[in-house]
C-alpha positions as a Markdown table, in Angstrom:
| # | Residue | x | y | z |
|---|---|---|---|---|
| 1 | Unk | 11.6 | -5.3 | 25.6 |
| 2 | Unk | 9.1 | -3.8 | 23.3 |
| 3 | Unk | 11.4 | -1.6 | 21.9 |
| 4 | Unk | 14.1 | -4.3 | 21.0 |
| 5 | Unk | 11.9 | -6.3 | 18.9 |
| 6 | Unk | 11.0 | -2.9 | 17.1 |
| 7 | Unk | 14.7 | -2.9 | 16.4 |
| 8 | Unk | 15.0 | -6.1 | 14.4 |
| 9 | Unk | 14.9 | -5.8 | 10.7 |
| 10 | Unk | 12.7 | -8.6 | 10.7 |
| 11 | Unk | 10.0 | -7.3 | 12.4 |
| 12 | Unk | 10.3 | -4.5 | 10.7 |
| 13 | Unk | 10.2 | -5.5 | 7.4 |
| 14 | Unk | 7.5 | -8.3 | 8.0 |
| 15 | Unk | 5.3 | -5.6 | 9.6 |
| 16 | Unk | 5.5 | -3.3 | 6.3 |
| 17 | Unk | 4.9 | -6.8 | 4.2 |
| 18 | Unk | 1.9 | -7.2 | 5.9 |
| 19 | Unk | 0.6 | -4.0 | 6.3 |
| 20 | Unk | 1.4 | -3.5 | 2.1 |
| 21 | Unk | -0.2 | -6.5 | 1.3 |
| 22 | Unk | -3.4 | -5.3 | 2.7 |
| 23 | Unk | -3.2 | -2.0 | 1.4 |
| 24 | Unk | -2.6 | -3.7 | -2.4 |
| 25 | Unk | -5.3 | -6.5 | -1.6 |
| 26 | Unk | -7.6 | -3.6 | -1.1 |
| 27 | Unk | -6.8 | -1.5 | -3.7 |
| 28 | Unk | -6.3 | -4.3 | -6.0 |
| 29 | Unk | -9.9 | -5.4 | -5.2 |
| 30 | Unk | -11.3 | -1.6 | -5.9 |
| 31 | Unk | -9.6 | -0.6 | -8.6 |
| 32 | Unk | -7.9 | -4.0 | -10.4 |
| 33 | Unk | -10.0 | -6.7 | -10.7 |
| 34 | Unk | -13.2 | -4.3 | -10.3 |
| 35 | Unk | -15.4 | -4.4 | -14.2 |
| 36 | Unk | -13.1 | -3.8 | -17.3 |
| 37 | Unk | -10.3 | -2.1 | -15.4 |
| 38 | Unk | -8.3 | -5.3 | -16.0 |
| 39 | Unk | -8.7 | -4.2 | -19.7 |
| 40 | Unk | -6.4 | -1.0 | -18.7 |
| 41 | Unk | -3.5 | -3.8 | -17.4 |
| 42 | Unk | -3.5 | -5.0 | -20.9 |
| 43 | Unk | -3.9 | -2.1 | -22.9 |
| 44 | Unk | -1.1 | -0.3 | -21.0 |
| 45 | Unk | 0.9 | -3.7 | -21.5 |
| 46 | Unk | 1.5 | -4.2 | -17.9 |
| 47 | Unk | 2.5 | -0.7 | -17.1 |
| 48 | Unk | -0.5 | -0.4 | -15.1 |
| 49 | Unk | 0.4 | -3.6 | -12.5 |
| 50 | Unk | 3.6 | -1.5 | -11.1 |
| 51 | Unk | 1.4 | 1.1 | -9.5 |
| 52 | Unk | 0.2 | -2.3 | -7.7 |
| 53 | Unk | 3.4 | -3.8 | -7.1 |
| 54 | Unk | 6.2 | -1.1 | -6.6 |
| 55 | Unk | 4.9 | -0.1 | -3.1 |
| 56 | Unk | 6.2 | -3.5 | -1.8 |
| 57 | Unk | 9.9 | -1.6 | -2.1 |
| 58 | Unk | 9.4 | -0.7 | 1.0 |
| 59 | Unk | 9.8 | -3.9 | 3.2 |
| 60 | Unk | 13.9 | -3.2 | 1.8 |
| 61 | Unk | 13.9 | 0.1 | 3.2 |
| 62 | Unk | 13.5 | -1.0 | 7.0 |
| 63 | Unk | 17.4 | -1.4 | 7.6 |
| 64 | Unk | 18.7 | 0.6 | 10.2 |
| 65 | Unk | 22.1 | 0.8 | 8.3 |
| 66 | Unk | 20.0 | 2.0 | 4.9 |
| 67 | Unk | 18.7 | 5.4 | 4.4 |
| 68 | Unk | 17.3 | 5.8 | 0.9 |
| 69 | Unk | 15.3 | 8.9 | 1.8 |
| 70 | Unk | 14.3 | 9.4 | -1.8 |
| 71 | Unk | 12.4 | 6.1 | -2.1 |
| 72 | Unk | 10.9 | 6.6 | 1.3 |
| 73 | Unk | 9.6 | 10.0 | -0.1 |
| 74 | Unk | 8.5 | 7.8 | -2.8 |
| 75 | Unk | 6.6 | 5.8 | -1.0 |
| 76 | Unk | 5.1 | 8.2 | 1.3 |
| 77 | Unk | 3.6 | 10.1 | -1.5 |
| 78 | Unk | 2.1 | 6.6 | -3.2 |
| 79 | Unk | 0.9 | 5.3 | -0.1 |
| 80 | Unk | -0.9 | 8.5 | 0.7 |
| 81 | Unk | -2.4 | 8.1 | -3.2 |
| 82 | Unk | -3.5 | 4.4 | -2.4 |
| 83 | Unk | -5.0 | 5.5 | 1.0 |
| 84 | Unk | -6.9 | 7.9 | -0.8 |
| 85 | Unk | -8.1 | 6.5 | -3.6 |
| 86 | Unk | -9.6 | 3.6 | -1.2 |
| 87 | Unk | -11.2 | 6.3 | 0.9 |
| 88 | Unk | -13.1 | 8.0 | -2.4 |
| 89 | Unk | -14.4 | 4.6 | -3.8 |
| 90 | Unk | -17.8 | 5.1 | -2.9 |
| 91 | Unk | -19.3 | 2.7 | -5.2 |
| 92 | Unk | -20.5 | -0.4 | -2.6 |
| 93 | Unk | -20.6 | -2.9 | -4.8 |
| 94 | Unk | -17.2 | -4.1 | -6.9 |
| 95 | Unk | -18.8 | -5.2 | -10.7 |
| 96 | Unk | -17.0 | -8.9 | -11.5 |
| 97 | Unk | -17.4 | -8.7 | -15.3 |
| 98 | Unk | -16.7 | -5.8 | -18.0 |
| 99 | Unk | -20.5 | -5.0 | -18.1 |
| 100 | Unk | -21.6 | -4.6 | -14.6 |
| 101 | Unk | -24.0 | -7.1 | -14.8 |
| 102 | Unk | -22.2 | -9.6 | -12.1 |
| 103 | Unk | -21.5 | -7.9 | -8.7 |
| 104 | Unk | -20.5 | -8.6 | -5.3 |
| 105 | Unk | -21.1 | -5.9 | -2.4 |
| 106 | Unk | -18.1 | -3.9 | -0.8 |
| 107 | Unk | -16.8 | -5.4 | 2.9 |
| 108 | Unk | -16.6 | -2.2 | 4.9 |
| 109 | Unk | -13.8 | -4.1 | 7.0 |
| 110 | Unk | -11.5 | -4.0 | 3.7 |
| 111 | Unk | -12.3 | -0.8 | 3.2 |
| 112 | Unk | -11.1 | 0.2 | 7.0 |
| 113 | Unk | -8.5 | -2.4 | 7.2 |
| 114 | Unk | -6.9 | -0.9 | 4.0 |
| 115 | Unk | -7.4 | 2.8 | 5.1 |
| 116 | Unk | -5.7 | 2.1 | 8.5 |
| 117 | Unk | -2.8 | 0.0 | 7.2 |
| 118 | Unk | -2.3 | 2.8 | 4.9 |
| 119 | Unk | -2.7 | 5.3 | 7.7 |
| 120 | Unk | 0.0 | 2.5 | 9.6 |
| 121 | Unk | 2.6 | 3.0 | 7.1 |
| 122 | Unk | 2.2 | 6.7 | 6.6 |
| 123 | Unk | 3.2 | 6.3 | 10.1 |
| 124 | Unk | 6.2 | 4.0 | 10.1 |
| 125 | Unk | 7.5 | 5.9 | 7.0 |
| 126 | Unk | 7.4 | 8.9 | 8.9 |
| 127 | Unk | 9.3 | 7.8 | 11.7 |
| 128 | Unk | 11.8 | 6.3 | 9.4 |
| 129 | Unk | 12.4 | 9.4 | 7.4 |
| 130 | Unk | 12.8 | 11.0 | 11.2 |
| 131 | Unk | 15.4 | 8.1 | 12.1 |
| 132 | Unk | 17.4 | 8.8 | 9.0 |
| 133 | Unk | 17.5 | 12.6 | 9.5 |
| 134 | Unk | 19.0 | 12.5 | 13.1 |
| 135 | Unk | 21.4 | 10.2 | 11.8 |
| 136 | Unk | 22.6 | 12.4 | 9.5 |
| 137 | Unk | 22.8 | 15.2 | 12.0 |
């Protein structure tokens, strides 16, 4: 039973939307909206916002009949960047203006919830660069 669901594409790619969304929302809260780094988004003229937004290419890489293994390298190796720059902000507060005068504290359940959805699609990305290879074979 359990493993037909895992076979829809819908489940599939709904669990990587959700489990990327908190990965960005985490990251985003660290290292986006966190003093004057919102400053870099505009200075870099947006070039900045992809690092948040291109990991969400992987909810189209779930297909069973699609085997991009180049993206799925791709993402392995950004997803293992996000996961890691969420583990070494050790900073417990996030500063709300350019002068870290305004702050709020850190939730240590974004923090883990971040770090283990990471960890979660490390995991599925895996597998799926396994399902592609013995397809191949």
């Amino acid at each position: 039973m359990i493993k037909k669901i895992w076979e829809t594409t819908a489940v599939r790619a709904l669990l990587v939307l959700l489990l990327t969304t908190i990965l960005i929302y985490g990251l985003s809260s660290f290292y986006l909206m966190n003093g004057g780094m919102f400053w870099f988004v505009i200075l870099t003229y947006g070039t900045y916002l992809l690092f948040f937004i291109v990991p969400f290419i992987g909810v189209f890489t779930v297909s069973k009949h699609v085997n991009p293994r180049k993206t799925i390298v791709f993402l392995i190796l950004l997803v293992i960047l996000h996961t890691l720059l969420i583990a070494g902000y050790t900073d417990i507060y996030i500063y709300t203006d350019e002068g870290g005068v305004s702050k709020i504290a850190v939730h240590p359940f974004l923090r883990v919830s971040s770090i283990l959805s990471g960890v979660l699609l490390l995991i599925f990305y895996g597998l799926r660069l396994l399902e592609g290879s013995d397809s191949e074979v």
